[in-house]
C-alpha positions as CSV (number, residue, x, y, z in Angstrom):
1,X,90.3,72.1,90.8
2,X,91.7,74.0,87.8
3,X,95.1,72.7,86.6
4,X,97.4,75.4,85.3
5,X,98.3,75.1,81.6
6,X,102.1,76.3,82.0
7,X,104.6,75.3,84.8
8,X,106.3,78.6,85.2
9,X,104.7,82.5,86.1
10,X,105.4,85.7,85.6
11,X,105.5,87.9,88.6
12,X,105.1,91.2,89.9
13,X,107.7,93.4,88.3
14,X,108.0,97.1,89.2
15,X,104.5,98.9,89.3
16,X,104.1,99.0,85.5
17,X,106.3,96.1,83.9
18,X,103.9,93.5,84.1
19,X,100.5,96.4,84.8
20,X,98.6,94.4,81.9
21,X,100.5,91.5,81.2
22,X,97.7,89.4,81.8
23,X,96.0,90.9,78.8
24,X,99.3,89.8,76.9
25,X,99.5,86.5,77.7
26,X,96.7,84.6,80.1
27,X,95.1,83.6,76.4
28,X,98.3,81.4,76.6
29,X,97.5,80.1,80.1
30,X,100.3,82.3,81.3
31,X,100.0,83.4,85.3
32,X,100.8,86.7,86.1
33,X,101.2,89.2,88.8
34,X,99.9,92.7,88.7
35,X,100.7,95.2,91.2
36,X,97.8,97.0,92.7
37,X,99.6,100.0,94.2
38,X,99.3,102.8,91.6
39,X,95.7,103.5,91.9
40,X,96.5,106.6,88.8
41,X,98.3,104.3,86.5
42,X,95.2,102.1,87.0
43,X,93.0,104.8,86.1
44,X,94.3,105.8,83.0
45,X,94.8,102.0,81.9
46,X,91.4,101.2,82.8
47,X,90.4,104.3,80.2
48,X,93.2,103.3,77.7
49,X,91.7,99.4,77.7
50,X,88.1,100.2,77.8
51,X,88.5,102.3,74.4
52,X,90.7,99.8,72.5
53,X,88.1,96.9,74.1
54,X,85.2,99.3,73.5
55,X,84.1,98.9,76.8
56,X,82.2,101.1,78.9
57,X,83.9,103.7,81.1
58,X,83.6,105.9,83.7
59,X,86.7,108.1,85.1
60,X,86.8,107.8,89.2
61,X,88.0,111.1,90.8
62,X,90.0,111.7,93.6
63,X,87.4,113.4,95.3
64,X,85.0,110.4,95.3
65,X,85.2,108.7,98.7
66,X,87.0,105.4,98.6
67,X,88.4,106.5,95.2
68,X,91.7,104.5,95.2
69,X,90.1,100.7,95.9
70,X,87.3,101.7,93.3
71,X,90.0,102.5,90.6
72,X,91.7,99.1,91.4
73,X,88.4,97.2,91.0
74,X,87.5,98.7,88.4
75,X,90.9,98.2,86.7
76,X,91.2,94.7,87.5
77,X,87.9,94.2,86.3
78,X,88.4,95.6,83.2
79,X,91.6,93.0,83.1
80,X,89.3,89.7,84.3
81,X,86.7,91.0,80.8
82,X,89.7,91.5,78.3
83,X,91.1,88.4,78.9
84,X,87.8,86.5,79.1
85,X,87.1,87.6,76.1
86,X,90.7,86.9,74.7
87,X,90.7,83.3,75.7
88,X,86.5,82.5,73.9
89,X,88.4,84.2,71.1
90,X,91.5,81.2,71.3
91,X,89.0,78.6,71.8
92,X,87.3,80.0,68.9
93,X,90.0,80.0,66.5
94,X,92.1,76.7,67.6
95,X,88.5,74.9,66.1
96,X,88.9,76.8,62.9
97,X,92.7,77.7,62.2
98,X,95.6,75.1,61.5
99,X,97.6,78.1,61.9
100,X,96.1,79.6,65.1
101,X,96.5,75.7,66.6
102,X,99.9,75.6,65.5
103,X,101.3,79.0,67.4
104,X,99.6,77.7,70.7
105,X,100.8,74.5,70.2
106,X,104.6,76.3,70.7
107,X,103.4,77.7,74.0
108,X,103.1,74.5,75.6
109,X,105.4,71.8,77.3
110,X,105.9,68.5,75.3
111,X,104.2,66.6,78.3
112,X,100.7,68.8,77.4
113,X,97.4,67.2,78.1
114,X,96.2,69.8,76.0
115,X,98.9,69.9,73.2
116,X,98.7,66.3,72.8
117,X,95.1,66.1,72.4
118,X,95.5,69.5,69.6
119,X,98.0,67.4,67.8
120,X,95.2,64.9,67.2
121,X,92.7,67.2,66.2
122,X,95.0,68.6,63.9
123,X,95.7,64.8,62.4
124,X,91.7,64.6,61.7
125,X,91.1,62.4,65.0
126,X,88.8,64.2,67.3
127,X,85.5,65.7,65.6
128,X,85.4,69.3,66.6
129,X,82.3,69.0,68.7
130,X,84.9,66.7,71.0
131,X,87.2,68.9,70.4
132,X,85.3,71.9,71.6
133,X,84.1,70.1,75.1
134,X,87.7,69.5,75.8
135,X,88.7,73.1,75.3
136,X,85.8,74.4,77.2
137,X,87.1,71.7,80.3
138,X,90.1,72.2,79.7
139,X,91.9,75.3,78.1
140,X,92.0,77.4,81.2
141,X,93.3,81.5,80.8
142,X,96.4,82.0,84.2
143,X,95.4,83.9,87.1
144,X,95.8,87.3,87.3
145,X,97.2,88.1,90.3
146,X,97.6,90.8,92.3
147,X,101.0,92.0,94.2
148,X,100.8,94.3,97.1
149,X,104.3,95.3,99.4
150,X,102.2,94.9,102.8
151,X,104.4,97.1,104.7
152,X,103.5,100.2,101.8
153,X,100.6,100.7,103.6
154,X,100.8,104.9,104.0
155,X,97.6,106.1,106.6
156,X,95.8,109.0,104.7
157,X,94.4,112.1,105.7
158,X,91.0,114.5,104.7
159,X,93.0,117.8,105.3
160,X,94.9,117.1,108.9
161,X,92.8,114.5,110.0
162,X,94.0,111.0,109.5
163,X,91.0,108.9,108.1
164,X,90.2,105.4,109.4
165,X,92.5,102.1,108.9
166,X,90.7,100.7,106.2
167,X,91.5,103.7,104.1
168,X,95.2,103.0,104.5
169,X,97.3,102.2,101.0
170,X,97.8,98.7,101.3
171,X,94.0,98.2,102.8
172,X,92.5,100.3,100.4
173,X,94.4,97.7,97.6
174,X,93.1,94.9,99.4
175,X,89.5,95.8,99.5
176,X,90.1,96.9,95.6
177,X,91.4,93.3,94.7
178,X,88.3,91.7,97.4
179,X,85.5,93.6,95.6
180,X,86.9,92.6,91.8
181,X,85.5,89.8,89.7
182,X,88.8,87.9,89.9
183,X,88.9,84.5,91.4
184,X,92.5,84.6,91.5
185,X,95.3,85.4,94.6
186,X,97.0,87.8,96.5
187,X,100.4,88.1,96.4
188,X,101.7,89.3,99.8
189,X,105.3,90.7,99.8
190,X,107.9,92.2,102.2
191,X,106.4,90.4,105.6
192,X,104.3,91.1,108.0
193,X,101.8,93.7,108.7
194,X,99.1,92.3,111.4
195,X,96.6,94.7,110.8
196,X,96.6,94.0,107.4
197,X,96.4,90.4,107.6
198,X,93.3,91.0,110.0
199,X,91.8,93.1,107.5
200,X,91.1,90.3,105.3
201,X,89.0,88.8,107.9
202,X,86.4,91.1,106.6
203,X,86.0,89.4,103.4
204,X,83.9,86.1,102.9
205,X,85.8,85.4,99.8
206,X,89.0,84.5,101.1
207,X,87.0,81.6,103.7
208,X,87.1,78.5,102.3
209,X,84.1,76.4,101.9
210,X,83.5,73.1,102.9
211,X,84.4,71.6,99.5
212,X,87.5,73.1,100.0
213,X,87.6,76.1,97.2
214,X,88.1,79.8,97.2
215,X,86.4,82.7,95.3
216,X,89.9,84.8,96.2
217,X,93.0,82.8,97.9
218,X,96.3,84.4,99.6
219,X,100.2,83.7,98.2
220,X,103.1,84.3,100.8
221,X,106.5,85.5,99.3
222,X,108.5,84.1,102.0
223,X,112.3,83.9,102.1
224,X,112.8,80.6,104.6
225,X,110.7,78.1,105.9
226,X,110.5,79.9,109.4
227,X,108.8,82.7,108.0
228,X,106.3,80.8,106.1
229,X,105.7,78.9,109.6
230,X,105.0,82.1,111.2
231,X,103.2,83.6,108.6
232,X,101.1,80.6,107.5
233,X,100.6,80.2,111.3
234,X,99.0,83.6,111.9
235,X,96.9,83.7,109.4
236,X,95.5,80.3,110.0
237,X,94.8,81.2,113.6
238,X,92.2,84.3,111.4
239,X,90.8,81.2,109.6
240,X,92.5,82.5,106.4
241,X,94.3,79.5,104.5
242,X,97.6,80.2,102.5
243,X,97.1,78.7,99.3
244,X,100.8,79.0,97.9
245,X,104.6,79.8,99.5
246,X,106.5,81.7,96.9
247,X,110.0,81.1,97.8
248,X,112.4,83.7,96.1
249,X,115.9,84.0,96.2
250,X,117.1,86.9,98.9
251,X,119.7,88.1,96.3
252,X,119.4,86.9,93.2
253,X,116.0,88.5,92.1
254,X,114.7,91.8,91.0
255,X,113.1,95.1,92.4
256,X,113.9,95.0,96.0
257,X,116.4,92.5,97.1
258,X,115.6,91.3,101.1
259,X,118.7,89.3,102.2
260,X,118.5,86.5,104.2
261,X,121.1,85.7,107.3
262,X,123.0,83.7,104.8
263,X,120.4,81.3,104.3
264,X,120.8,80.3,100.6
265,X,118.2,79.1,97.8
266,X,119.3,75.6,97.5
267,X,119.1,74.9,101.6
268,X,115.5,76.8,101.8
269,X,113.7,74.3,99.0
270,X,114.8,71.6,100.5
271,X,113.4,72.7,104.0
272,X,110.6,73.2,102.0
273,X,110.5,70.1,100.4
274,X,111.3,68.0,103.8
275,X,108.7,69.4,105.8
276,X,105.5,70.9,103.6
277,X,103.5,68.2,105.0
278,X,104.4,69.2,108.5
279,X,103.5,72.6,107.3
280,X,100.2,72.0,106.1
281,X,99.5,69.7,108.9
282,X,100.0,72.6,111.7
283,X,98.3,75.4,109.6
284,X,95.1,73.4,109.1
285,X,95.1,72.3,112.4
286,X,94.4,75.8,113.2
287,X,92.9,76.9,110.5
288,X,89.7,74.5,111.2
289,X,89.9,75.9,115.2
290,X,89.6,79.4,114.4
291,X,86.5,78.8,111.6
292,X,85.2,76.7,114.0
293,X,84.8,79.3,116.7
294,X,84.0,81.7,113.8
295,X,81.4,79.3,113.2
296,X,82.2,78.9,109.3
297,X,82.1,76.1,107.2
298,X,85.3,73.7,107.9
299,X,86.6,71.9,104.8
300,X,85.8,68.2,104.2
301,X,89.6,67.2,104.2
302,X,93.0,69.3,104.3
303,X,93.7,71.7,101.6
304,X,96.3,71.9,99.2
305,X,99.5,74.2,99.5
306,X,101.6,75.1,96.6
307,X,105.0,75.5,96.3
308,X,106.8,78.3,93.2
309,X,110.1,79.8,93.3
310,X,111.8,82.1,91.7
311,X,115.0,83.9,91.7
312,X,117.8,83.9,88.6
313,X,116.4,81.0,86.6
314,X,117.4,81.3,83.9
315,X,118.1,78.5,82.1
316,X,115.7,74.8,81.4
317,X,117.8,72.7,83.0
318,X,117.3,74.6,85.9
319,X,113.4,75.2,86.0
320,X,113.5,71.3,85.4
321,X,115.3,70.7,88.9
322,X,113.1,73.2,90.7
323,X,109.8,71.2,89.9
324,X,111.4,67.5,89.6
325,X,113.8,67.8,92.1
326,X,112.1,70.1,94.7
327,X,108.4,69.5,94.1
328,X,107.9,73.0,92.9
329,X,104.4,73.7,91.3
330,X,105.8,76.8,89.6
331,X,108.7,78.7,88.5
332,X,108.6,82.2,88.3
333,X,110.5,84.0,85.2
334,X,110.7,87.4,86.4
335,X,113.5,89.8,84.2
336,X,114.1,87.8,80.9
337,X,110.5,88.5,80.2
338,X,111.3,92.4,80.1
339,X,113.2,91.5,76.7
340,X,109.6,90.2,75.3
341,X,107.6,93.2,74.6
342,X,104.7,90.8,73.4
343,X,104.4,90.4,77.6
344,X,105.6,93.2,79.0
345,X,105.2,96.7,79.3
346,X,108.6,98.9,78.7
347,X,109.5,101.9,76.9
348,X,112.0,100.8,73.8
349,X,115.0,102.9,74.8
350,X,114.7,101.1,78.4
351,X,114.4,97.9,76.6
352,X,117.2,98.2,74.9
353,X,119.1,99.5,77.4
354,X,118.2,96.2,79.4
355,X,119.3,94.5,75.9
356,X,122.8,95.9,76.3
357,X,123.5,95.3,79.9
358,X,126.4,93.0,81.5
359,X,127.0,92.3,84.8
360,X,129.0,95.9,85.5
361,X,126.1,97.7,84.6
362,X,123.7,95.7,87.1
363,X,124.1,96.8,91.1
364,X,122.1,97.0,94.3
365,X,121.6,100.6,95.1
366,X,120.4,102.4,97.8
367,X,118.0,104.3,95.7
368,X,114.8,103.0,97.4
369,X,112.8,105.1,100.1
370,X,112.1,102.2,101.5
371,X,115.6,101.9,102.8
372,X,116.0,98.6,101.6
373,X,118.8,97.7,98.7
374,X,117.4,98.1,95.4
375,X,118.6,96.6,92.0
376,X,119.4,98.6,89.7
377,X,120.5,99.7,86.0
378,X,123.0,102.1,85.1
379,X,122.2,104.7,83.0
380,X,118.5,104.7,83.0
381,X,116.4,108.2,82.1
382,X,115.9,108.8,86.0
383,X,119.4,109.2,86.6
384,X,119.7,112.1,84.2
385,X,117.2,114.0,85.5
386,X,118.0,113.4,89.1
387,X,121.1,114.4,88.9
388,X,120.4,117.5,87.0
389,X,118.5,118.6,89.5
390,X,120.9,117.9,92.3
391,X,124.0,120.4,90.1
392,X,120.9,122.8,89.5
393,X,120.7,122.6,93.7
394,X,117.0,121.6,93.7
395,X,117.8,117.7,94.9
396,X,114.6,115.5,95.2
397,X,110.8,114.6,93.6
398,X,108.2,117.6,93.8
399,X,106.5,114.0,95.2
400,X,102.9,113.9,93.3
401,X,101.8,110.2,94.0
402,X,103.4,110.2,98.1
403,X,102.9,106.2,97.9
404,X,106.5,105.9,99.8
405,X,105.8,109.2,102.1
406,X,106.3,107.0,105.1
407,X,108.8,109.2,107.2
408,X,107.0,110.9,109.9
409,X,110.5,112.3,111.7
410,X,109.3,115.9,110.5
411,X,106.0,115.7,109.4
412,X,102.8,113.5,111.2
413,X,101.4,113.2,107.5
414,X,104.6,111.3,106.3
415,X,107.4,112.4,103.7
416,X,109.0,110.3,101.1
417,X,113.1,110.5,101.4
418,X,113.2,110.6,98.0
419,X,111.0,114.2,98.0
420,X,112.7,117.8,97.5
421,X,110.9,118.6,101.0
422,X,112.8,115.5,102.7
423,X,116.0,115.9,101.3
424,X,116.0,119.8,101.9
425,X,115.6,119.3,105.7
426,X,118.4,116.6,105.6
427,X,120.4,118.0,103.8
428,X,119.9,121.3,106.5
429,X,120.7,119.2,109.5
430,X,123.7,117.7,107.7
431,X,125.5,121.1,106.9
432,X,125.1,121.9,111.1
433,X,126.8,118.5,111.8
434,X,129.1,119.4,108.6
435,X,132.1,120.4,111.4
436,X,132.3,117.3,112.9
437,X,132.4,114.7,110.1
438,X,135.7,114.4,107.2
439,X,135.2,115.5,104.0
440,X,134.5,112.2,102.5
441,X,132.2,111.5,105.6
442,X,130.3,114.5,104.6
443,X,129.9,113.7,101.1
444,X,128.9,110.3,101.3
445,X,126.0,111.3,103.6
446,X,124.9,114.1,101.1
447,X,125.6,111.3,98.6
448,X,123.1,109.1,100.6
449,X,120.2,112.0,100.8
450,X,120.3,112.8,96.9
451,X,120.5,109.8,95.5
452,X,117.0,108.4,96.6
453,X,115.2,107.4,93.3
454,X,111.4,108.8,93.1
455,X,110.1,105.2,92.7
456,X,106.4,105.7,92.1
457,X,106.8,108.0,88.7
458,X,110.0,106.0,87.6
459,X,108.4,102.3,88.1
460,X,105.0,104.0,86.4
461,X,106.3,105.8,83.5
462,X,107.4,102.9,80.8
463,X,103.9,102.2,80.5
464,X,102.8,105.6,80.5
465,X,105.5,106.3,77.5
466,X,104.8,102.8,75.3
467,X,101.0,103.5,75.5
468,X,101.8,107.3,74.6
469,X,99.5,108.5,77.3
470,X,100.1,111.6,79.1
471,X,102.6,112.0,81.7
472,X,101.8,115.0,84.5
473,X,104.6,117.1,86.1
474,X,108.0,117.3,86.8
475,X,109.9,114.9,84.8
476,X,111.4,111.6,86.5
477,X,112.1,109.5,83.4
478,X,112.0,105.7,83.9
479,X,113.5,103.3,86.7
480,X,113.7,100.1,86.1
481,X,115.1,97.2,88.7
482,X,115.9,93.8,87.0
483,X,117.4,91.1,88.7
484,X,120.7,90.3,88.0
485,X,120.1,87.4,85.4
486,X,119.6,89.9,82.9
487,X,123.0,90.5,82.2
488,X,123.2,86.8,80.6
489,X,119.8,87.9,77.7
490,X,121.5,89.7,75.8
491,X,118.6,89.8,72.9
492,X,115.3,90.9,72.6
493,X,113.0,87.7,71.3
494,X,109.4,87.0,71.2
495,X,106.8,85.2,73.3
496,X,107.7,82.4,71.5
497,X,111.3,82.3,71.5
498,X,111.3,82.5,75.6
499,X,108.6,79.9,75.6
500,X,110.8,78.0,73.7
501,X,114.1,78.6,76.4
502,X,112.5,78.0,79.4
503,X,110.5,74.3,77.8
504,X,114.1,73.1,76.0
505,X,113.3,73.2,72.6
506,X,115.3,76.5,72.0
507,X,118.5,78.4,74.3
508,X,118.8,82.2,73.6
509,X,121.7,82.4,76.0
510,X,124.4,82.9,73.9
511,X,127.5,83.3,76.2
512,X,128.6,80.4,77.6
513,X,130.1,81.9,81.2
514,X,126.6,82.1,82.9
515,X,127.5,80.4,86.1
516,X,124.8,78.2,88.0
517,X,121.7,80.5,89.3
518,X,122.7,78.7,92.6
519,X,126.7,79.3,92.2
520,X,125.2,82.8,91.1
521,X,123.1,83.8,94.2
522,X,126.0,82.5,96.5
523,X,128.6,84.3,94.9
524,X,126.3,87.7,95.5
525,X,126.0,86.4,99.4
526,X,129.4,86.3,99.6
527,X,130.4,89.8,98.2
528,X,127.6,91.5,100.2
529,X,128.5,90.4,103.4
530,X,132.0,91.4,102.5
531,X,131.0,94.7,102.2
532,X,128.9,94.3,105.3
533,X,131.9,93.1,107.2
534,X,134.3,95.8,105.9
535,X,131.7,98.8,106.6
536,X,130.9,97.5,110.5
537,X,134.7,96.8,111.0
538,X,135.5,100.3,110.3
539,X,132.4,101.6,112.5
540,X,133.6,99.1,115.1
541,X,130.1,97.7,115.5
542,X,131.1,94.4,117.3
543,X,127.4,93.7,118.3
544,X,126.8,93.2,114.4
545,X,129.6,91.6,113.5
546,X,128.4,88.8,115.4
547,X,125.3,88.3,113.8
548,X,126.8,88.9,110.2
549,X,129.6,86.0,111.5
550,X,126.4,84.1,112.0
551,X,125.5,84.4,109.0
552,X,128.8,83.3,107.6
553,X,127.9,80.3,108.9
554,X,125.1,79.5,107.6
555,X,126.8,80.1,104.0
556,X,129.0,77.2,104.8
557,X,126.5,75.1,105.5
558,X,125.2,75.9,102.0
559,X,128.3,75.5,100.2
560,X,128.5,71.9,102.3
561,X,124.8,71.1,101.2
562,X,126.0,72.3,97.3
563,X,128.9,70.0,97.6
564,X,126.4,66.6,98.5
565,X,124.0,67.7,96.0
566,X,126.2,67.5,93.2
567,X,127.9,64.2,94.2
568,X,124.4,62.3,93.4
569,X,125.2,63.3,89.9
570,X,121.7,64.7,88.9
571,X,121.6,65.2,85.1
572,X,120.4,68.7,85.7
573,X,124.2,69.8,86.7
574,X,125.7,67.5,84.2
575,X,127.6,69.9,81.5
576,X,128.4,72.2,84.8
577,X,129.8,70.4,87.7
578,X,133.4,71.2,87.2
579,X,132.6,74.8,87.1
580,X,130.3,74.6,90.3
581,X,133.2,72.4,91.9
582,X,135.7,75.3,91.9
583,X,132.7,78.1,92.5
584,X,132.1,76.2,96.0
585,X,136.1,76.1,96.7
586,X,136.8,79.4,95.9
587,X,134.0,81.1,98.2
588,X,134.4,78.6,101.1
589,X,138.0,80.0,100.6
590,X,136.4,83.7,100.9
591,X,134.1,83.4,103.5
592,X,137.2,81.9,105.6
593,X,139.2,84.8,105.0
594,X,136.5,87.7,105.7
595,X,136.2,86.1,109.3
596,X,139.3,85.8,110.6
């Protein structure tokens, strides 16, 4: 069983923000997650890649059948040789460079197997041919990863007829990632889809054998325990093991934020961390049923699951209490690595944009076609040319890439509600209802037509511009969705300096008001379901009210659980307590007085 180099991860940002990340850092032992839903971006990377690798290519057109899983094989491919490659070339020069053994060196914790046993090569006590079987045993690149959003899972069509399943988005990404070289995961995000999850029956790589190993292995992103239960539960029943929950924060993370029913952070990991062996009891149970009556090799003994979390960390002492405290295996370090252009792909103006941001500037939108809140940065390219658009009367995306077309109200093939074509037949039926509604009524539903983002080009193009590769068609500019812990980086550093911040040898925080990534996230829960209330009160929605009350509830709790936690005076909230004291006062003092 390979043991990871690094205790946190990088995951999926945006469709292009961490595209080839792995070729950035997985030399370094650094995990990464790439997303596998832009099948064009792919394309041109794989050509971009295999020219600066020198390695052989061949473009995949459109009209070849299956085109959109063979560009993401091929792509991902192309990512499992470069790194390969990249990591003989480490091992190579950590045996001949003082220099080259010194820069790793910084990349790794103090508690290192491997940095301990480099410092003693370095001091003359190991003879290299030692030195070389450890690193060959050893030194290990991370996993590259693959993200897909399982509910993004468009059906496709050859002229007006609808071609089979398995040629759907999300399948056609699946059976991309399946067919790769990778021995690495799949990162499944945004819940469940059942005929996606019994797609991956079709794929002996994801069955464990008997020994209790995988060729390919599935990750849950998971918000609560109960969902992972369910989840895990399902796909067990297939004979298909989850290898790793990813627990992220509802709130307090970027790209799409998916809030829970008041259910915070703090509460979740320790569900987690009570009952992961009643998890992995129940799921193996059924696992070994269903390969049983699939007639499959069963594993010897129960297999492992993985805990990682992520969601605002943004500070050591806090990726310290996730894995001492809470038995986490990883941490995932999502938005501070978009100020590291050594791991990350960005444009610089966006960068620096990022660089510049505070906590005004940050804000869940409702720019997402997915009708799902959206985090989001003022003033970014897209804005511009959306908007000129909307005073030039032409509102919307001429829609090139139709990955979000998932609206089938006015057309069977799907429309995105971000494309001119959606937004001209809202905006159509609005004007007939225009009689009946106020003024402000009208405008804040024209408001809510326009201002859909066109996600696929604007999450594509940063890599697009910082490679200088051609960009087709009408001009979207770039999107970009951090998570609200950005506003505390205020500076962009290298690989090395955030290294450096998240082991504890180095803080580039600089302000000293950056509240408690748990104070943080519950803070957000309290403000959005004070808007929530407000907005259903003025509808008059009683029905809802209720459940958002219940909710309410269940951020009590939390604040009660904060308020125990702190009293067994754990050195990770040491130089903080007063300040999370009076954080829990004044939003139990909130929440009380948003539910009378």
């Amino acid at each position: 069983m390979k043991t990871p180099i690094q205790s946190f991860h990088i995951p999926v940002m945006g469709l292009a923000y961490t595209i080839d990340t792995p070729i950035r850092v997985a030399q370094y032992g650094i995990s990464s997650v790439v997303s596998v839903m832009d099948d064009e971006l792919m394309d041109q990377l794989t050509q971009f890649y295999s020219q600066k690798f020198k390695l052989p290519y061949q473009s995949i057109s459109t009209k070849i059948e299956d085109f959109r899983a063979k560009r993401i094989t091929a792509y991902l491919n192309t990512l499992d040789t470069i790194v390969k490659r990249k990591l003989d070339d480490v091992k190579s020069n950590l045996l001949k460079s003082s220099q080259s053994i010194n820069h790793f060196m910084a990349m790794l914790p103090s508690s290192s197997v491997l940095k301990q046993t480099l410092e003693k090569y370095v001091q003359g006590k190991l003879e290299e041919s030692t030195m070389q079987d450890f690193l060959n045993t050893h030194l290990q690149s991370g996993d590259i990863d693959v993200n897909i959003m399982t509910k993004v899972d468009k059906v496709n069509f050859d002229k007006n007829q609808a071609l089979p399943q398995e040629y759907n988005d999300a399948h056609a990404a699946l059976r991309g990632f399946a067919k790769s070289t990778l021995n690495s995961s799949v990162v499944l995000s945004a819940g469940m889809n059942p005929k996606l999850f019994s797609y991956f029956e079709s794929f002996k790589d994801f069955y464990p054998t008997k020994q209790g190993n995988f060729k390919k292995k599935i990750t849950l992103k998971v918000s609560d325990y109960r969902s992972a239960l369910i989840q895990g539960s399902y796909l067990a029943k297939k004979g298909l093991w989850v290898s790793e929950y990813r627990i992220e924060s509802g709130l307090n993370c970027g790209g799409h934020a998916f809030a829970t029913d008041g259910l915070l952070l703090g509460p979740i990991l320790q569900e987690f961390k009570d009952r992961k062996e009643e998890l992995q009891s129940i799921t193996f149970e059924l696992l070994v049923k269903a390969l049983e009556q699939k007639s499959l090799d069963v594993p010897l003994q129960s297999l492992e699951v993985k805990l990682s979390a992520q969601g605002g960390v943004g500070t050591h002492k806090e990726h310290q209490l996730l894995l001492d405290y809470y038995n986490i295996d990883s941490v995932g370090w999502g938005s501070p690595f978009l100020l590291v252009a050594e791991a990350t792909s960005l444009d610089s103006p966006t960068r620096e944009l990022l660089q510049k941001a505070t906590e005004k500037d940050l804000f869940l939108s409702n720019y997402s076609p997915l009708g799902v809140p959206f985090n989001t940065l003022r003033g970014v390219s897209n804005d511009y040319y959306k908007n000129q658009r909307i005073k030039q009367n032409k509102p919307g995306s001429s829609c090139p890439r139709k990955y979000l077309a998932l609206d089938t109200t006015h057309n069977p093939k799907g429309l995105c509600t971000a494309s001119y074509k959606y937004q001209k037949i809202a905006l159509q039926e609005l004007e007939q209802d225009k009689k009946d509604l106020s003024l402000m009524a009208y405008q804040n539903k024209k408001d809510a037509i326009t201002q859909k983002a066109c996600l696929c080009i604007g999450l594509s193009n940063p890599s697009l511009i910082e490679h200088n590769l051609p960009i087709k068609g009408q001009s979207q500019g770039v999107v970009i969705c951090p998570g609200p812990n950005i506003a505390y980086f205020d500076k962009q550093v290298s690989l090395k300096q955030m290294i450096g911040h998240i082991y504890g040898t180095q803080n580039i925080i600089e302000r000293k008001d950056r509240p408690n990534f748990f104070m943080k996230e519950l803070g957000m829960y309290v403000e959005y379901y004070k808007e929530q209330i407000l907005q259903l009160k003025n509808d008059n929605e009683t029905g809802q009210l209720k459940k958002i009350y219940k909710a309410t509830k269940n951020i009590l709790q939390g604040i009660e659980y904060y308020k125990e936690l702190i009293k067994q005076e754990l050195d990770y909230f040491s130089t903080e307590i007063k300040n999370i004291e009076q954080d829990l006062v004044n939003y139990h003092k909130q929440i009380l007085q948003i539910t009378e």
